[in-house]
C-alpha positions as CSV (number, residue, x, y, z in Angstrom):
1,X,-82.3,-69.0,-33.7
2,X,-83.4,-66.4,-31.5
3,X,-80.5,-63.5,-31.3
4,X,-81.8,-61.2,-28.3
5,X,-79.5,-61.7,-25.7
6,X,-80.8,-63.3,-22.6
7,X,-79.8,-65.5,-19.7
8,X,-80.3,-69.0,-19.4
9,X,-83.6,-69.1,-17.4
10,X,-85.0,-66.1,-19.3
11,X,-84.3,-68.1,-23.2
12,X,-86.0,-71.1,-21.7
13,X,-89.0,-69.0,-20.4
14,X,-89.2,-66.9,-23.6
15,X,-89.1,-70.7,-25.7
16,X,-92.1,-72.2,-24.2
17,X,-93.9,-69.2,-24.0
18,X,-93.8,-69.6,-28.3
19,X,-94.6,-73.6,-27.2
20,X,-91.2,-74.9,-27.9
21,X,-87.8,-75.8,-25.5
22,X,-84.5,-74.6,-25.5
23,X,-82.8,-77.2,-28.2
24,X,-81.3,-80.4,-27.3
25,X,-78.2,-81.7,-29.0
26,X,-78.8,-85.7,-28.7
27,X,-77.1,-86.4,-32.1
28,X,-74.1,-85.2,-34.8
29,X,-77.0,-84.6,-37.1
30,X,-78.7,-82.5,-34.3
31,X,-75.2,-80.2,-34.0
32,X,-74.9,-80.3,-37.3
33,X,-78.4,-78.9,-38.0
34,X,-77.2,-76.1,-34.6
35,X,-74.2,-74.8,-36.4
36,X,-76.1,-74.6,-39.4
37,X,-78.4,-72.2,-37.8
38,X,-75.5,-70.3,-35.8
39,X,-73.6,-70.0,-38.9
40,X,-76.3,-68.7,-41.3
41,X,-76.8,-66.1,-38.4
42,X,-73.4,-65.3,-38.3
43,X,-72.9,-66.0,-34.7
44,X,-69.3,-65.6,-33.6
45,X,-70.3,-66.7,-30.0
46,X,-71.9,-69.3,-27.4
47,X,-75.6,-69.5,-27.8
48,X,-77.6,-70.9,-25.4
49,X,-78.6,-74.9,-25.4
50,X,-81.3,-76.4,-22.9
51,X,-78.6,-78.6,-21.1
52,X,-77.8,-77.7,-17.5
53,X,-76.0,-79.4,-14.2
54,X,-78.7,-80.6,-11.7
55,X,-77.6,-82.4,-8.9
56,X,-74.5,-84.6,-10.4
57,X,-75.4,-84.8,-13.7
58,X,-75.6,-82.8,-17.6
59,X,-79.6,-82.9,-18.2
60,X,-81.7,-81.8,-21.2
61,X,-84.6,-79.7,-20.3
62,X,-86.9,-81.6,-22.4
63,X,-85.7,-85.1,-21.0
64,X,-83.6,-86.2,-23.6
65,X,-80.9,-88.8,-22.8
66,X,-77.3,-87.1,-22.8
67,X,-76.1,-90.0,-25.3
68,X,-73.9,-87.7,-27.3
69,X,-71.4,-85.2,-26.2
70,X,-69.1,-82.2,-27.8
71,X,-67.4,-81.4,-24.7
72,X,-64.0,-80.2,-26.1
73,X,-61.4,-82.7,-25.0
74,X,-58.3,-82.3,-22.9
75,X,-57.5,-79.1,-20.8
76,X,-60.6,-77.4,-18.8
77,X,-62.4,-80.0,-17.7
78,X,-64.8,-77.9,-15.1
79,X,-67.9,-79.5,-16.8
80,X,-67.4,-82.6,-15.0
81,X,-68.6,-81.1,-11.8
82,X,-69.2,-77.5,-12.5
83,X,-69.1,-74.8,-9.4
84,X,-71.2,-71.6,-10.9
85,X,-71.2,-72.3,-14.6
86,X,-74.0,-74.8,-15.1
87,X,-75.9,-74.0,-17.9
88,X,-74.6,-75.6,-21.4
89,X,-73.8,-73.6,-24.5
90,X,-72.8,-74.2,-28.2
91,X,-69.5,-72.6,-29.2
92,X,-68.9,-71.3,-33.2
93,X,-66.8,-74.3,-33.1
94,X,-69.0,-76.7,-32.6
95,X,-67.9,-77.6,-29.0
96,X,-70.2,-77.6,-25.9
97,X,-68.4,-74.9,-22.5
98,X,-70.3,-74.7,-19.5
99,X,-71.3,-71.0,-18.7
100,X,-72.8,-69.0,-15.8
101,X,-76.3,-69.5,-16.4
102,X,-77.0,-65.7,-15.8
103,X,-74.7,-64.4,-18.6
104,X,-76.7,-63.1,-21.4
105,X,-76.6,-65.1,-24.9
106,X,-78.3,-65.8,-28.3
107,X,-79.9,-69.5,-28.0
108,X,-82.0,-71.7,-30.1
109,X,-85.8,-73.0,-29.4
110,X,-86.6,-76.2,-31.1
C-alpha cells in the first residue's frame, strides 16, 4: 500500500520502477487481501487498481483476465462504456468506481 497521492499513470510508473504492477483484483480472496491492506492503513478513500478502459473493454495492466468483478450494482452504470473516467479504483467498501485517471490517489503495487 503506497499512500502518496498520485495519478493513475504516475502509481503505475512509480510500481514498476520498485519491479512490481499496480494490483490486479482477479479473485474474492484477491479483494479480500485489498481491503485488508486499505483498512489496516486506514484508508477512507478510492485507491488506485491497475484496471483501466482501453478500446471497449476493462483490462488489467499485467494481463490478467477480468473474470471477477465488484462493480457496485444498480444505479451509475458509466463503467460499461466510460467517457473520461477510465482508470479503475477500489472503494473503502469494497466496490470497484471508474475514476479520471489524472485524479490523485493512494494505490497498491503487487
Amino acid at each position: 500500500m503506497v499512500e502518496d497521492k498520485m495519478t493513475w499513470e504516475q502509481a503505475l510508473t512509480y510500481c514498476g520502477k520498485n519491479l512490481t504492477t499496480l494490483t490486479s483484483l482477479i479473485s474474492k480472496t484477491e479483494q479480500r487481501l485489498a481491503m485488508t491492506k486499505i483498512q489496516r492503513h486506514a484508508i477512507t478513500y478510492p485507491v488506485w487498481l491497475g484496471l483501466r478502459f482501453l478500446g471497449d473493454r476493462w483490462l488489467w495492466v499485467n494481463g490478467d483476465p477480468l473474470e471477477y468483478e465488484a462493480w457496485p450494482q444498480g444505479g451509475d452504470q458509466d463503467h460499461q462504456c466510460p467517457m473520461w473516467r477510465r482508470c479503475g479504483a477500489l472503494t473503502k467498501e469494497g466496490l470497484w468506481e471508474n475514476v479520471d485517471c489524472g485524479k490523485k490517489l493512494s494505490f497498491i503495487c503487487d
